[in-house]
C-alpha positions in Angstrom: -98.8 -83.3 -225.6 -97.4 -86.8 -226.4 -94.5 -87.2 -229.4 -95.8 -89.0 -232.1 -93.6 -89.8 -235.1 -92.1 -92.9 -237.2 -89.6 -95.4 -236.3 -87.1 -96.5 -239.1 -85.7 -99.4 -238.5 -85.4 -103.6 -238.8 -87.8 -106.4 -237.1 -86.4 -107.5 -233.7 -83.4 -104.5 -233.6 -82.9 -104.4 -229.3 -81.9 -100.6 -230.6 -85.4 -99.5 -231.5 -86.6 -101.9 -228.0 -85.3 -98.6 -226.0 -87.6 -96.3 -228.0 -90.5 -98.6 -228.2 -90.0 -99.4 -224.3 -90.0 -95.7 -223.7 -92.6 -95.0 -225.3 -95.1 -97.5 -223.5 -94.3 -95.4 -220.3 -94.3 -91.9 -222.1 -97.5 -92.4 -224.2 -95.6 -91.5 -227.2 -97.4 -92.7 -230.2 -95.0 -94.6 -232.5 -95.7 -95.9 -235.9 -92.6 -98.8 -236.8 -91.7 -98.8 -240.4 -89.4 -102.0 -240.6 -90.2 -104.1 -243.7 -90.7 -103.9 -247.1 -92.7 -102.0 -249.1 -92.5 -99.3 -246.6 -89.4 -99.9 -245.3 -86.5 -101.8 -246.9 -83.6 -102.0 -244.5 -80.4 -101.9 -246.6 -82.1 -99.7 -249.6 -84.8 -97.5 -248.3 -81.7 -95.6 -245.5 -79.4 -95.6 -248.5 -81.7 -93.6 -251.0 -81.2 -89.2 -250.8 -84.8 -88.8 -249.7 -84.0 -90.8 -246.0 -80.1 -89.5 -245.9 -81.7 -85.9 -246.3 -83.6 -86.3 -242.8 -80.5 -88.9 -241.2 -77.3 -87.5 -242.9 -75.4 -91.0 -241.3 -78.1 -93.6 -243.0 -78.2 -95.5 -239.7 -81.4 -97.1 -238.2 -83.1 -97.4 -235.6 -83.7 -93.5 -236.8 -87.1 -91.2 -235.8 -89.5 -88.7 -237.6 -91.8 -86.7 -235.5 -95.2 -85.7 -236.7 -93.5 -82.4 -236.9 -91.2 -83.0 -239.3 -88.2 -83.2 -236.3 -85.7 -86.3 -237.4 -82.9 -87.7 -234.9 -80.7 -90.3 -235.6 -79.3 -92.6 -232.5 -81.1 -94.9 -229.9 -80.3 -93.7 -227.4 -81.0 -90.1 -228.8 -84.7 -91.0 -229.7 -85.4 -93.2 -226.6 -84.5 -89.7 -224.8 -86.8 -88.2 -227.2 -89.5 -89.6 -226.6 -89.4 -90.7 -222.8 -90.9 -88.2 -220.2 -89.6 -86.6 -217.3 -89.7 -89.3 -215.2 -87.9 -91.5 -217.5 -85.0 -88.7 -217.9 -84.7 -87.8 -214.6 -86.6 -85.4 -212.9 -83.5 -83.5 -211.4 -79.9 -82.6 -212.6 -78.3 -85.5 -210.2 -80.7 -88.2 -211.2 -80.5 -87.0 -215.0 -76.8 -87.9 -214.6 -76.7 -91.0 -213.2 -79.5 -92.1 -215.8 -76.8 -90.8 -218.4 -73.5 -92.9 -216.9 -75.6 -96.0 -216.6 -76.2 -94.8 -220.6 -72.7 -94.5 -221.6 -71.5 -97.6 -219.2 -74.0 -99.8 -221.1 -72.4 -98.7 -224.7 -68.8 -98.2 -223.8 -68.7 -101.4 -221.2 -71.4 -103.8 -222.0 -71.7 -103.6 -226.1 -68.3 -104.4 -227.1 -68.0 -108.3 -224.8 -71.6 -108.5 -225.6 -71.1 -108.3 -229.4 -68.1 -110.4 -229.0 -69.4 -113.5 -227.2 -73.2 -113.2 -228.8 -72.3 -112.4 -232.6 -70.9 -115.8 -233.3 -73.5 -117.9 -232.0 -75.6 -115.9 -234.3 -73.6 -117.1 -237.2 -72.7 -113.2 -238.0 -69.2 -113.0 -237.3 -66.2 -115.7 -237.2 -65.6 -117.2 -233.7 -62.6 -116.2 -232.3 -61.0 -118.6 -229.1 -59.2 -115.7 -227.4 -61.4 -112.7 -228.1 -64.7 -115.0 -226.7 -62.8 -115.7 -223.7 -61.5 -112.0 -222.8 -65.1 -111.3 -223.7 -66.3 -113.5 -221.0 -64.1 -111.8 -218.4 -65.7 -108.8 -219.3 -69.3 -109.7 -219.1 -68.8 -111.2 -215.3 -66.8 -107.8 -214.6 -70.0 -105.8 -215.9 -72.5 -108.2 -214.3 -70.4 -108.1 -211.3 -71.1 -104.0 -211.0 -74.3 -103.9 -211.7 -74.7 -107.0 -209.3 -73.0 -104.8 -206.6 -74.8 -101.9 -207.2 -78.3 -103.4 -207.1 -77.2 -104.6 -203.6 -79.7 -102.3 -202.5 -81.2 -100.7 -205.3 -84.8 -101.9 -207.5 -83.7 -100.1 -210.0 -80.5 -98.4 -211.4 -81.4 -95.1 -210.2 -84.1 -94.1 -207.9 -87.2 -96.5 -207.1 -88.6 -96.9 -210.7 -88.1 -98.0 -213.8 -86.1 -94.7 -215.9 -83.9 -95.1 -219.3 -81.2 -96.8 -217.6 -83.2 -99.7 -216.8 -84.4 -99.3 -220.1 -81.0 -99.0 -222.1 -79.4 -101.7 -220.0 -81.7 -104.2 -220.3 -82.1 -103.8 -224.0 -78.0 -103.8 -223.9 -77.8 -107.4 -222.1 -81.2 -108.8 -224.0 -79.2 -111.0 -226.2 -76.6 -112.1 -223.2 -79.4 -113.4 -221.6 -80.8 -114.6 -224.6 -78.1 -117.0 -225.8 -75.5 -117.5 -223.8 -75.9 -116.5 -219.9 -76.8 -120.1 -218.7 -78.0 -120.9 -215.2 -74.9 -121.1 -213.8 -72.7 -118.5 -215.6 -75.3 -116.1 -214.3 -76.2 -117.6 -210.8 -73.5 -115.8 -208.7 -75.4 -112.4 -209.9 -78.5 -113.0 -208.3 -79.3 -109.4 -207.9 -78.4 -108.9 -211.4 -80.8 -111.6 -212.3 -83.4 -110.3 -210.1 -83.3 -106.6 -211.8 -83.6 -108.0 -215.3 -86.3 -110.5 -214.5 -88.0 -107.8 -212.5 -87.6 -105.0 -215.6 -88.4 -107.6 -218.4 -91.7 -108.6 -216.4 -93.1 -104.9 -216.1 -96.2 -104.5 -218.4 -94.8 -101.9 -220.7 -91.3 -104.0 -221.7 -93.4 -107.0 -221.9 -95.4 -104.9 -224.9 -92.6 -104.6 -226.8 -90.4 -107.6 -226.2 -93.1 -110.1 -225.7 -91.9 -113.0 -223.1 -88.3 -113.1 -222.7 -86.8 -117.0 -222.2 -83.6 -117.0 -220.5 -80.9 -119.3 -221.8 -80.8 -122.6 -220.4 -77.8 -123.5 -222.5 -75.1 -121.6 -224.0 -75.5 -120.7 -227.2 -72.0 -122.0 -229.5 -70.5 -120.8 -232.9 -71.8 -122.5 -235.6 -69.8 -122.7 -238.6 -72.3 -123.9 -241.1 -74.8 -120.8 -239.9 -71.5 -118.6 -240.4 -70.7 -119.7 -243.6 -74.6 -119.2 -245.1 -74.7 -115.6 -244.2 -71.4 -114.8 -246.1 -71.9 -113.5 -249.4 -71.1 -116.0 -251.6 -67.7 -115.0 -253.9 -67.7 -116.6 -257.4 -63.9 -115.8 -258.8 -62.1 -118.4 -261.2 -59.0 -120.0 -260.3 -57.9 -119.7 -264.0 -57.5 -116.2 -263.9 -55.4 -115.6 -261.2 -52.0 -117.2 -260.7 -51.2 -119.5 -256.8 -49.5 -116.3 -255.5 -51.8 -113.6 -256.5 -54.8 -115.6 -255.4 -53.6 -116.2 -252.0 -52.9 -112.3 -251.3 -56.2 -111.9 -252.5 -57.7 -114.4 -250.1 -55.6 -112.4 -247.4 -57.6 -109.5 -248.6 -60.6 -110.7 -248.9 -60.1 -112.1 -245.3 -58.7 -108.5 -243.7 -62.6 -107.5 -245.5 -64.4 -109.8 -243.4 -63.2 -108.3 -240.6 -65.1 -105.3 -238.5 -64.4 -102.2 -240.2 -66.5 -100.6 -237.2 -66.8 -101.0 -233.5 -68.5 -104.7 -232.6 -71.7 -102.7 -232.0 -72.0 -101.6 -235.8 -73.2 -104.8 -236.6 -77.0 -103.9 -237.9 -76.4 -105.1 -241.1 -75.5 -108.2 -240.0 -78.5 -108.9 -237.6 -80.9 -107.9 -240.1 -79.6 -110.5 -242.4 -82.5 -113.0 -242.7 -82.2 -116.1 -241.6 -82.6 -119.0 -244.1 -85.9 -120.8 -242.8 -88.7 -122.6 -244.8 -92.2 -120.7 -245.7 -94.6 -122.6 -242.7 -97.0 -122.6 -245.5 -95.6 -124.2 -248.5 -97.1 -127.1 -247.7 -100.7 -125.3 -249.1 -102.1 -125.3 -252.3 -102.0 -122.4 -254.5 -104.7 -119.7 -253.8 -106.6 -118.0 -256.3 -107.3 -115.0 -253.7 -104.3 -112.8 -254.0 -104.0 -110.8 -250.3 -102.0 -108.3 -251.7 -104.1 -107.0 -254.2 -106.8 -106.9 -251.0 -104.9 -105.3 -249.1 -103.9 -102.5 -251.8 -107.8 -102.4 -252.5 -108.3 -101.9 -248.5 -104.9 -99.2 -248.5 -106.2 -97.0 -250.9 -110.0 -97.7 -251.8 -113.3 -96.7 -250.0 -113.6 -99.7 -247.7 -117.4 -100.3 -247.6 -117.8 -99.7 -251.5 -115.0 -101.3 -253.3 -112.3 -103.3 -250.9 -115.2 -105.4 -248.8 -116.9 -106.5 -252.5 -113.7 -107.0 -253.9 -113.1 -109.1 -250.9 -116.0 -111.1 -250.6 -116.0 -111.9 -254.5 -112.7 -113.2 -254.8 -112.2 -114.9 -251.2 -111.1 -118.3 -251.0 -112.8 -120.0 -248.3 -110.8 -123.3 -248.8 -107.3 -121.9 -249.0 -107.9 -119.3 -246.3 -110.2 -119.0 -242.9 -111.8 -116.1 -241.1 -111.2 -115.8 -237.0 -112.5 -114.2 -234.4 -110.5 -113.2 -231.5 -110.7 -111.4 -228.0 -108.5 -110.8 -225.3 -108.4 -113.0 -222.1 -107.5 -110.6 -219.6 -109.9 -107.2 -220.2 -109.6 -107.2 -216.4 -105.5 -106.2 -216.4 -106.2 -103.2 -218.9 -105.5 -100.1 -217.6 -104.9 -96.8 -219.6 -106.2 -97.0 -223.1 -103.0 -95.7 -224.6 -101.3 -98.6 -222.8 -103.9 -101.8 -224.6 -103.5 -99.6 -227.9 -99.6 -100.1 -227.5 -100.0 -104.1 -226.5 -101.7 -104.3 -229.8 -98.8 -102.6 -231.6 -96.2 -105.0 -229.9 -98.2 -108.4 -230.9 -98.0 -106.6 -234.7 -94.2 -105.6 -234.7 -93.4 -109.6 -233.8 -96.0 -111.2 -236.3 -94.1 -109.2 -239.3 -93.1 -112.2 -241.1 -96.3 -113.4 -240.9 -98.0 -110.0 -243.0 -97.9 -111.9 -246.6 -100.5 -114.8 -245.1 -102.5 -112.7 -243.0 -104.4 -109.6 -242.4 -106.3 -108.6 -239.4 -108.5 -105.4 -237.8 -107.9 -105.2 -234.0 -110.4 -102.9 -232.2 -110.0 -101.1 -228.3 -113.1 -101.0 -227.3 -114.5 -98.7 -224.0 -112.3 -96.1 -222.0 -109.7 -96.3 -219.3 -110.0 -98.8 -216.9 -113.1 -100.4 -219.0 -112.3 -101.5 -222.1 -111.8 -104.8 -224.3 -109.8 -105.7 -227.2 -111.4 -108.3 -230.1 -110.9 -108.5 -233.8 -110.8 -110.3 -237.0 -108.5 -112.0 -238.8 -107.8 -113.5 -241.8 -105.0 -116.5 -242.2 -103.8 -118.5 -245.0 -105.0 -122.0 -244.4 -107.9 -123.6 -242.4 -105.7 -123.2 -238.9 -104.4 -121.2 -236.9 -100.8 -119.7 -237.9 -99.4 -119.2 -234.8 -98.4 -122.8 -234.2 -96.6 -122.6 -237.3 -93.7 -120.5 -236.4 -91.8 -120.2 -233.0 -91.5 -116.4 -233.5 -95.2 -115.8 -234.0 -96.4 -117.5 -230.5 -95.2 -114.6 -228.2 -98.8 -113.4 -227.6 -101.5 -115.5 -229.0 -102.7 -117.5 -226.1 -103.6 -114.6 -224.6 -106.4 -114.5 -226.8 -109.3 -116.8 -227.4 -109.7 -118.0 -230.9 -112.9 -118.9 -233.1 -113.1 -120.1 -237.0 -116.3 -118.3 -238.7 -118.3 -119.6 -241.3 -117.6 -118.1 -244.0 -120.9 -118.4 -245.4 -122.3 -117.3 -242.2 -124.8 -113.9 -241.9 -122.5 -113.8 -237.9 -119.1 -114.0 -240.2 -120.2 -111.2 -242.9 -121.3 -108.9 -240.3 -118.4 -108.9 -238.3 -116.2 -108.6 -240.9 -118.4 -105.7 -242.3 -118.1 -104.0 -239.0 -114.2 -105.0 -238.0 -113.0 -103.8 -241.6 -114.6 -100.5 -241.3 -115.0 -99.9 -238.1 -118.1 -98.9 -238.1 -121.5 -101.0 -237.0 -123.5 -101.2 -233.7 -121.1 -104.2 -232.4 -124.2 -105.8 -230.2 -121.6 -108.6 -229.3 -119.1 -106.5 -227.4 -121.3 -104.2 -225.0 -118.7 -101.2 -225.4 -118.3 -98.4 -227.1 -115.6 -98.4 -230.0 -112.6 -96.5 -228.9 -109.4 -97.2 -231.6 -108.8 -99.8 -233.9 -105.6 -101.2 -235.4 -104.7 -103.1 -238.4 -102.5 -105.7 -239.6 -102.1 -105.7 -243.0 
């Protein structure tokens, strides 16, 4: 029987990528709690309740359906692979291991190093960003030699050291391996292009661009993500105010390894709301959504919605996936549907959707409705969210429509003869 359980941890962490990747191939079934109200990084792993189950207060951390908790990444990814990701004998389970340890112990540290900066969440540093670099093309250099004649790290499929060391360069790659800082590791390059192409990565980390220019420290990003101090000049004399400023500046330094840096990454970035250029809405989705949460769907959350939804400040969509052709294992489209959720999570306040699998293995569809602030699409209206729309087609309802208020009816309970999709209903999903 496949693990099922809940992930703990925040949007985007390339920690929780090695358990969510896993998992694709496994068939574990994984339910990602990573924002607020069900998960506030920050708060929610500093209260008793979580530091009960995860004694360190670390995330990504796992819950199984059984009540079993572990703490690590690369502890849960183990968790919840299969044999064939672990290594089906005592030989191959090692060298899945050392590529493991190789890609915290070598790998992390340079990585964190070069990458942090660019990110704005830790202070360049000349020296240390050059050493860095050194060690990246020393790392890249052994994995290049290795792949020589090798797929994959160990054996001739995909197991958790692909996984971990993938997930490990993601950001290199990312923002600051340019064309030709990484074109003398062609096999390097191969591997990762190879590994980042395979169905059940691309679930989880949608399409990966590689850099086409490295990524450099900005100050001005740096200096928004500090907390901002607010101490009077007047009440401390020249000389005690510069030791504290020597203090303060020994603070800002890693207490921790480079690689304990999730606070850091969580840290949102300062961006403006795509849709405050919109009126204000009398429908509240919030309020919906608590109605749909915790209500009897067909008797009080589909009245509530239809008497207080505003067809000018929001639209209804219809939307079905343009490649039934490529789905395979049911599990596997159930877990493409997940990954297009995890990377629209900023987009949750303005948006609520019901994603249905219909049919069985090697015979099924996906389609569902969806519900967005505004008369357009929302995908445009943010780089993050454009990862997997266009593989979907798209079409506005009428919101007046008999078509509109039936689908709805049958999407939002999940329950209706569905004349328009020819195929029984297998699992739904929704975004809310």
């Amino acid at each position: 029987m496949a693990v099922a359980g809940t992930l703990y941890t925040y949007p985007e962490n390339w920690r929780a990528f090695k358990a969510l990747i896993a998992a694709q191939y496994s068939g574990a079934k994984i339910k990602v709690l990573s924002t607020p109200p069900q998960f506030h990084f920050g708060q929610t792993n500093k209260t008793p309740e979580f530091l009960k189950k995860f004694p360190v207060g670390k995330v990504p951390a796992f819950e199984g359906a059984d009540g079993f908790c572990v703490f690590e990444s690369n502890a849960i990814a183990h968790y919840v692979s299969n044999d064939e990701l672990r290594g089906s004998t005592k030989e191959i389970a090692a060298q899945i291991i050392q590529w493991v340890s190789f890609a915290d112990s070598d790998i992390v540290p340079p990585a964190s190093t070069w990458v942090f900066p660019t990110l704005g969440i830790m202070h360049y540093n000349k020296q240390a960003t050059e050493y860095a670099k050194e060690e990246v093309k020393r790392v890249l250099g052994i994995l290049d030699s290795h792949l020589k004649t090798q797929t994959f790290l160990v054996g001739e499929r995909v197991t958790l050291a692909d996984i971990t060391v993938v997930c490990t360069l993601l950001w290199l790659y990312k923002q600051v391996l340019e064309p030709s800082f990484r074109q003398p590791y062609s096999n390097t390059n191969r591997w990762f292009v190879t590994c980042i192409n395979q169905p059940q990565f691309k679930a989880v980390l949608g399409e990966v661009k590689l850099c086409e220019k490295m990524a450099q420290f900005d100050a001005k990003k740096f200096a928004e993500n500090q907390p901002k101090r607010d101490v009077p000049k007047k009440e401390k004399p020249a000389k005690e105010e510069k030791k504290q400023e020597k203090k303060e500046e020994r603070k800002s330094e890693p207490e921790e390894e480079l690689d304990e840096c999730d606070q850091a990454l969580a840290a949102e970035p300062k961006s403006k709301d795509p849709f405050a250029h919109l009126p204000k809405s009398p429908f509240v989705m919030d309020e919906f959504k608590r109605k749909y949460s915790n209500e009897d769907t067909l008797m009080v959350a589909l009245p509530y919605f239809w008497e207080h939804f505003d067809k000018d400040g929001w639209s209804i969509w219809y939307s079905q996936y343009r490649f039934p052709e490529e789905l395979s294992q049911t599990f596997m489209s159930c877990n493409l549907i997940t990954g297009m959720f995890q990377r629209l999570d900023k987009l949750r306040k303005n948006a609520f959707s019901s994603v249905i699998l219909f049919g069985t293995n090697n015979d099924s569809t996906i389609s569902g409705i969806w519900v967005f602030r505004g008369q357009e699409l929302a995908f445009p209206l943010s780089p993050d969210w454009q990862v997997d729309y266009e593989s979907y087609t798209w079409r506005k309802l009428d919101a007046d429509s008999e078509e509109c208020k039936t689908l709805v009816k049958e999407y939002f309970t999940w329950e209706g003869e569905f004349k328009h999709v020819g195929k029984a209903f297998n699992q739904g999903k929704i975004f809310k």
